[in-house]
C-alpha positions in Angstrom: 245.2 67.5 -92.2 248.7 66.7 -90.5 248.3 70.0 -88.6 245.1 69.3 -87.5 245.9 65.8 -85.9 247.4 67.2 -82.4 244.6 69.6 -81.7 241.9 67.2 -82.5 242.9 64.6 -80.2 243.9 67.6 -77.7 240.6 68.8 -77.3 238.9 65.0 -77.3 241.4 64.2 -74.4 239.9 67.3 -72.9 236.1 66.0 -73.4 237.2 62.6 -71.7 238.6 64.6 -68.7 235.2 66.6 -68.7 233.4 64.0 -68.3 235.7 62.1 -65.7 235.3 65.4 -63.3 231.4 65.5 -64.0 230.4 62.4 -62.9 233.1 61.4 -60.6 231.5 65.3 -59.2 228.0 64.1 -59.2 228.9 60.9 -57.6 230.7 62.6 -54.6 229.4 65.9 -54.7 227.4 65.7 -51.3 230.0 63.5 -49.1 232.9 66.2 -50.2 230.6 68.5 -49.3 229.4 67.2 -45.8 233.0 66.1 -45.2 234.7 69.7 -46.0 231.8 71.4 -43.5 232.6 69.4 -40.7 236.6 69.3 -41.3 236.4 73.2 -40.8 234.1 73.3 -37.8 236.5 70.9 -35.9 239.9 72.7 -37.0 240.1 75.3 -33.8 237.9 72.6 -32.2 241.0 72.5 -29.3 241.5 75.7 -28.7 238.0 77.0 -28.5 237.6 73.6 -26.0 240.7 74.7 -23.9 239.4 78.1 -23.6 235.7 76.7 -22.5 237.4 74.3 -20.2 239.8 76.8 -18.4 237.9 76.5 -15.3 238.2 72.7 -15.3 241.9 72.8 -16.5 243.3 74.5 -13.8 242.8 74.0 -10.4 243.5 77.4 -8.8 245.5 75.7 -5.8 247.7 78.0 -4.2 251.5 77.9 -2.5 251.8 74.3 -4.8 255.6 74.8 -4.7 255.5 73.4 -1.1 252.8 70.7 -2.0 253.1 67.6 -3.7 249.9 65.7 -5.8 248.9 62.3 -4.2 250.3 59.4 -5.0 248.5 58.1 -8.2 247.2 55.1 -7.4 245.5 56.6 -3.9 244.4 59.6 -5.9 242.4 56.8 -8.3 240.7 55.3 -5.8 239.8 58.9 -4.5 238.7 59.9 -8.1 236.3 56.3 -7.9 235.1 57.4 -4.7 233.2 60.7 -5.8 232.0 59.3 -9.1 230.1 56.4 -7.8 227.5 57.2 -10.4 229.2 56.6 -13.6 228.8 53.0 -15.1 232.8 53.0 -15.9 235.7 53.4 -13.5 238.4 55.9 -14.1 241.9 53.9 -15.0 244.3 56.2 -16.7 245.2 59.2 -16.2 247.0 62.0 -18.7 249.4 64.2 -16.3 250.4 67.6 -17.5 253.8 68.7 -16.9 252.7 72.1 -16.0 251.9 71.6 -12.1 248.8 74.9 -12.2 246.7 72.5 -14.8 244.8 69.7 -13.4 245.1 66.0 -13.5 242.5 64.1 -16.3 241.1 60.7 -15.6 239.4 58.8 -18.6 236.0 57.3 -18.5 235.2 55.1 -22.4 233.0 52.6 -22.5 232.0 51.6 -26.3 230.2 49.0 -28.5 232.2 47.6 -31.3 229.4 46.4 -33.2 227.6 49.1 -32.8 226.7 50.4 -36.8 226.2 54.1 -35.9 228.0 57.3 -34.1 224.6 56.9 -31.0 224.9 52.9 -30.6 228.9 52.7 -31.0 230.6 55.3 -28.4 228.3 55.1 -25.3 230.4 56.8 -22.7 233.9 59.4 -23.2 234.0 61.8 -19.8 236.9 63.0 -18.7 237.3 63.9 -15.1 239.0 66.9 -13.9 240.6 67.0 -10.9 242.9 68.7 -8.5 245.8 66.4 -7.9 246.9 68.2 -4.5 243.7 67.5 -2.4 241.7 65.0 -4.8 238.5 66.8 -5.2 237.0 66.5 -8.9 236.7 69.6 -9.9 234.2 68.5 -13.1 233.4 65.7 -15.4 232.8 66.2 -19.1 230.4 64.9 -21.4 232.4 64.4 -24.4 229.6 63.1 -25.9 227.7 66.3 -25.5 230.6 68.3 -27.3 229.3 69.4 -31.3 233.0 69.2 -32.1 233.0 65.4 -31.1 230.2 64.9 -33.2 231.4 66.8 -35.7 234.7 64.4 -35.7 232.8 61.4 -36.3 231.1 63.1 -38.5 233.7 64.2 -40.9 235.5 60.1 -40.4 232.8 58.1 -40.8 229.5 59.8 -41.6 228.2 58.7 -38.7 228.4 55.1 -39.3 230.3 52.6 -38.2 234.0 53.2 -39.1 234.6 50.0 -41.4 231.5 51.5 -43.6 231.3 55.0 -43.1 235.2 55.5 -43.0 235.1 53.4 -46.4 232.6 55.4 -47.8 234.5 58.8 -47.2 237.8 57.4 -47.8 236.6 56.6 -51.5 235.0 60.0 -51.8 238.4 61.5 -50.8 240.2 59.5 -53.5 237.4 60.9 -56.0 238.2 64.0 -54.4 242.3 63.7 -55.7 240.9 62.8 -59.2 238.5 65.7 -59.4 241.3 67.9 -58.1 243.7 66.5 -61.2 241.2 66.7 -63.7 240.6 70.1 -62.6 243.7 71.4 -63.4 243.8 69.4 -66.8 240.7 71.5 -67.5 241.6 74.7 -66.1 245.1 74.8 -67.6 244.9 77.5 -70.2 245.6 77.3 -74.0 247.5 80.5 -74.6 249.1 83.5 -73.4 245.2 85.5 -73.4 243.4 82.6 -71.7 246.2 82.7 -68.9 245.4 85.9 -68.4 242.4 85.8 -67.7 242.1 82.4 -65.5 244.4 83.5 -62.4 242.1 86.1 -61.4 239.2 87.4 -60.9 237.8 90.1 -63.5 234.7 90.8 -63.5 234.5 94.8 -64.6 233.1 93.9 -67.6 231.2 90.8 -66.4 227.3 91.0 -65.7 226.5 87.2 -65.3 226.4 85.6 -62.1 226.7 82.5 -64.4 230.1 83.8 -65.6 230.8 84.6 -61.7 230.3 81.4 -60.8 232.1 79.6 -63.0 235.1 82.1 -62.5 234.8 81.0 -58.5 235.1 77.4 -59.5 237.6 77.4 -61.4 240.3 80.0 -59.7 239.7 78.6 -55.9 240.1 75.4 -57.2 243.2 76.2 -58.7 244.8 78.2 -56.3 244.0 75.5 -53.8 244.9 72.2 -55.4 248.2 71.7 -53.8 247.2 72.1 -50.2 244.1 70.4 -51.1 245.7 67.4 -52.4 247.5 67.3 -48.7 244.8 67.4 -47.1 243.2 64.7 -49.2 246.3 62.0 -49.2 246.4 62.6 -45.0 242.7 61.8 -44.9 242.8 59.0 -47.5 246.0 57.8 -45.0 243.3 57.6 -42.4 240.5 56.1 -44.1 243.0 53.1 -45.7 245.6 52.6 -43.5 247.6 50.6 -45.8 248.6 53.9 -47.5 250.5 55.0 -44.3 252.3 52.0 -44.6 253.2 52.4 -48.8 254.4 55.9 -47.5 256.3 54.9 -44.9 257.8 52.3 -47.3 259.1 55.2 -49.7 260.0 57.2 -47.2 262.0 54.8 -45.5 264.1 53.7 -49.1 262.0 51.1 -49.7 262.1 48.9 -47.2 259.0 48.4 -44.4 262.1 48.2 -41.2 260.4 49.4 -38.6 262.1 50.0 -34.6 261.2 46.5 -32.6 260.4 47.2 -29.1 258.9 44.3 -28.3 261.8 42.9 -26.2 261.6 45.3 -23.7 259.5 43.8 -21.0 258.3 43.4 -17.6 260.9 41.1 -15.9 261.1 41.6 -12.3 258.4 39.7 -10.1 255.3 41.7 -9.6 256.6 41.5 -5.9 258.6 44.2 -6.6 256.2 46.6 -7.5 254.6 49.1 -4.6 251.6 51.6 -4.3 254.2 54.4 -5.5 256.0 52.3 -8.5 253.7 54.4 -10.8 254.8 57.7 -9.1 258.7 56.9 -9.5 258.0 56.5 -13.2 256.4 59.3 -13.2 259.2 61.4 -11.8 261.6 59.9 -14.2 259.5 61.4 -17.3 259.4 64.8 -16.1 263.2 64.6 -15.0 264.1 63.7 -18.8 261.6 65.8 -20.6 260.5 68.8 -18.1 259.6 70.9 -21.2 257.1 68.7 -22.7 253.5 69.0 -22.3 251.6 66.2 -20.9 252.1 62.1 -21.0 249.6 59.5 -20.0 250.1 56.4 -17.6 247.6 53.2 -17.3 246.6 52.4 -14.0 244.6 49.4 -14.5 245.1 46.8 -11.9 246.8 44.0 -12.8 244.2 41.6 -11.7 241.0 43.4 -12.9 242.9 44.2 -16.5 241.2 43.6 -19.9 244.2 43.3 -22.1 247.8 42.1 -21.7 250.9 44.3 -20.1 254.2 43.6 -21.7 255.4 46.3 -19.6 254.5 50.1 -19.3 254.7 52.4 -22.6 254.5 56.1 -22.1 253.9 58.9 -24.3 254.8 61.9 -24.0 253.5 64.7 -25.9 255.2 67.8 -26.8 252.9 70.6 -27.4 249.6 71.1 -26.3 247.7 71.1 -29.9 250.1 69.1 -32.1 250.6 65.0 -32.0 253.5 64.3 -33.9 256.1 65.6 -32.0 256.1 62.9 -28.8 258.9 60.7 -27.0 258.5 57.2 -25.7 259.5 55.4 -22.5 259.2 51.8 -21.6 259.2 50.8 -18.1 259.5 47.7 -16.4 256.1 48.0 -14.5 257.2 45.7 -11.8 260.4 47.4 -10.9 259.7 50.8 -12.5 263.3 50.9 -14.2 263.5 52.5 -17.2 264.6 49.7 -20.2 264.2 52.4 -23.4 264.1 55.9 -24.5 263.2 57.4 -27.5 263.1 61.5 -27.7 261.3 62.5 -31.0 264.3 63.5 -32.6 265.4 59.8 -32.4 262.7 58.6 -34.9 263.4 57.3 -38.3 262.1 60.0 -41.2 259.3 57.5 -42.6 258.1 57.5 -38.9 258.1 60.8 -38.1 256.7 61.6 -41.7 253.6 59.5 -41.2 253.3 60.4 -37.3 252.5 63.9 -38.5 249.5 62.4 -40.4 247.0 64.3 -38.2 248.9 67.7 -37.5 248.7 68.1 -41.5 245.3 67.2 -41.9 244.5 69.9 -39.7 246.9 72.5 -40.0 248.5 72.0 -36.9 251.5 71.0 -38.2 252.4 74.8 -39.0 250.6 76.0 -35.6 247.5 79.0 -35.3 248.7 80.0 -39.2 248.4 76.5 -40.4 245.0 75.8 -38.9 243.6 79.3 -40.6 244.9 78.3 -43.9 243.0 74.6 -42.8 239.7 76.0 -42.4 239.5 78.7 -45.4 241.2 75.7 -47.3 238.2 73.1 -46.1 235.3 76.2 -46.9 237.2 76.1 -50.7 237.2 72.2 -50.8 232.7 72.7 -49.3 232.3 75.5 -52.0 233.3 73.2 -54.9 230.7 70.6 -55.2 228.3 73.4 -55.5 229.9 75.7 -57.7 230.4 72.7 -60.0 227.0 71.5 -59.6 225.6 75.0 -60.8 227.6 75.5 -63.7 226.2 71.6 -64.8 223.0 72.4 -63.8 222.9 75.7 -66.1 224.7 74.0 -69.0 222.3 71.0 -68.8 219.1 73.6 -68.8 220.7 75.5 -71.9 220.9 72.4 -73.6 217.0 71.8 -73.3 216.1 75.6 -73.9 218.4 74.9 -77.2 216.4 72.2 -78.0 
């Protein structure tokens, strides 16, 4: 009877965790599933957009080693001038470092209470233009883009964020439990059984039944790791207070995060001229003439929805990864340069939970990483119906039985 004892409650521990992954699979089945769909047809979504966009991204002006762009603020109103038809105004402007590529105004306009993806983001252009003569080479409907859509899509569901984002961010943490239970189930009793659960083989096997289950169980083995990654960088997004407990074990325990708040605009706004904005420009491609792009606000002072402690830039790295970017702080005013930070400066916990997005996505690892991504995302879709089938034909054998 003593013998007995340890597989007994072995194989009721077993039923519990059965159970657990049924239901918590029925419950989120169809979100994992919408969510997993969408997450792999927005993984490339940047580089099949830069390829699209080619035409728009570069300008085509010729000799520009003996020309210089216009001035930023006159190139603005320029911009404003020959987009008289759109119910926003273009205020900031993202700058690549590489002089062939074209400057790229913003338009946004949004609604916060809007309670869907149509009544919520009402205008995202972006204006393309040639920063040499300051024609407009094109505006972009973001808003027309699938892979947009698909975005929202895969965050919120469509909703509003604060429900939507709630909604998936709770399927995701289902997601993590399924994905644990999983492996509880999977793991195999003995030598045989192990075998035969890390690979496919089917020579002797007829049933598609059999097949299916097979499918179920060995991707979603051989993907759990990543998948948990992928999972715990969404759930980061969904609940930001999980970046923050990361960060917090990251950085030993403690929530000490660089203050910049003390650099600010001093000097009278007397100071400042027309070209300020184009001397601070200078001064971030003299320290980082390698990176890729930064982004400056050019909202006037006196027309300005929100407060200027002084001018923050980032500056990005790479063209399709987020995580590796430098900051400067300007005194707006003056355009002296009071901080800077070059990525290699940040704390760990910082830099850990700035590459939130590049991991989520594959970026992190580059064109290899994003590949993984998306086979990995078509796994985490084919789950919730593999598992549903294999319920479905154990729940119709039942009633046959009986």
């Amino acid at each position: 009877m003593q013998t007995d004892k340890p597989k007994k409650t072995k194989g009721v521990f077993k039923k519990y965790m059965l159970k657990i992954h049924l239901w918590l699979g029925l419950l989120s089945g169809i979100i994992v599933l919408i969510v997993s769909l969408s997450g792999a047809f927005f993984v490339f979504n940047e580089d099949i957009s830069a390829y699209l966009r080619k035409d728009m991204m570069f300008h085509g002006e010729t000799d520009i080693a003996n020309k210089k762009p216009i001035p930023l603020r006159e190139l603005k109103d320029l911009v404003n001038a020959q987009i008289t038809n759109e119910e926003v105004t273009a205020e900031e402007v993202t700058i690549p470092l590489d002089p062939t590529r074209s400057y790229q105004f913003g338009l946004f306009k949004a609604d916060a209470d809007g309670w869907n993806y149509f009544d919520t983001y009402l205008i995202f252009k972006t204006v393309y233009v040639n920063q040499y003569t300051g024609e407009v080479i094109a505006v972009d409907d973001i808003l027309e883009s699938p892979f947009f859509f698909s975005m929202i899509l895969h965050r919120s569901l469509l909703l509003k964020s604060s429900v939507g984002g709630t909604v998936v961010g709770v399927s995701t943490i289902i997601f993590v439990v399924m994905l644990v239970t999983g492996i509880i189930l999977w793991w195999p009793k003995n030598k045989n059984m192990r075998k035969q659960r890390f690979w496919f083989r089917w020579k002797k096997v007829k049933g598609w039944r059999r097949k299916n289950y097979d499918v179920h169980n060995i991707l979603g083995f051989y993907s759990s790791i990543l998948a948990l990654i992928v999972a715990v960088t969404g759930i980061m997004y969904s609940f930001r207070i999980t970046m923050s407990w990361i960060y917090f074990l990251i950085n030993g325990f403690s929530m000490h995060a660089p203050d910049y708040s003390h650099f600010k605009t001093i000097a009278p706004e007397s100071m400042e001229t027309p070209t300020t904005v184009d001397r601070i420009a200078d001064k971030v491609r003299e320290h980082y003439p390698n990176a890729f792009s930064f982004g400056i606000d050019l909202e006037d002072h006196e027309n300005a929805d929100h407060h200027h402690d002084n001018m923050t830039i980032r500056i990005k790295d790479h063209e399709f990864k987020y995580n590796d970017s430098h900051i400067m702080i300007f005194d707006e005013h003056s355009g002296e340069l009071l901080f800077n930070r070059p990525h290699n400066e940040r704390l760990l916990a910082d830099r850990a939970t700035g590459a939130t997005y590049d991991l989520h996505v594959g970026a992190f690892f580059g064109m290899p990483g994003k590949i993984i991504a998306f086979i990995l995302s078509l796994i985490c879709a084919s789950l919730p119906i593999t598992g549903f089938i294999i319920y479905w034909g154990r729940r119709n054998k039942k009633k046959t039985t009986n």
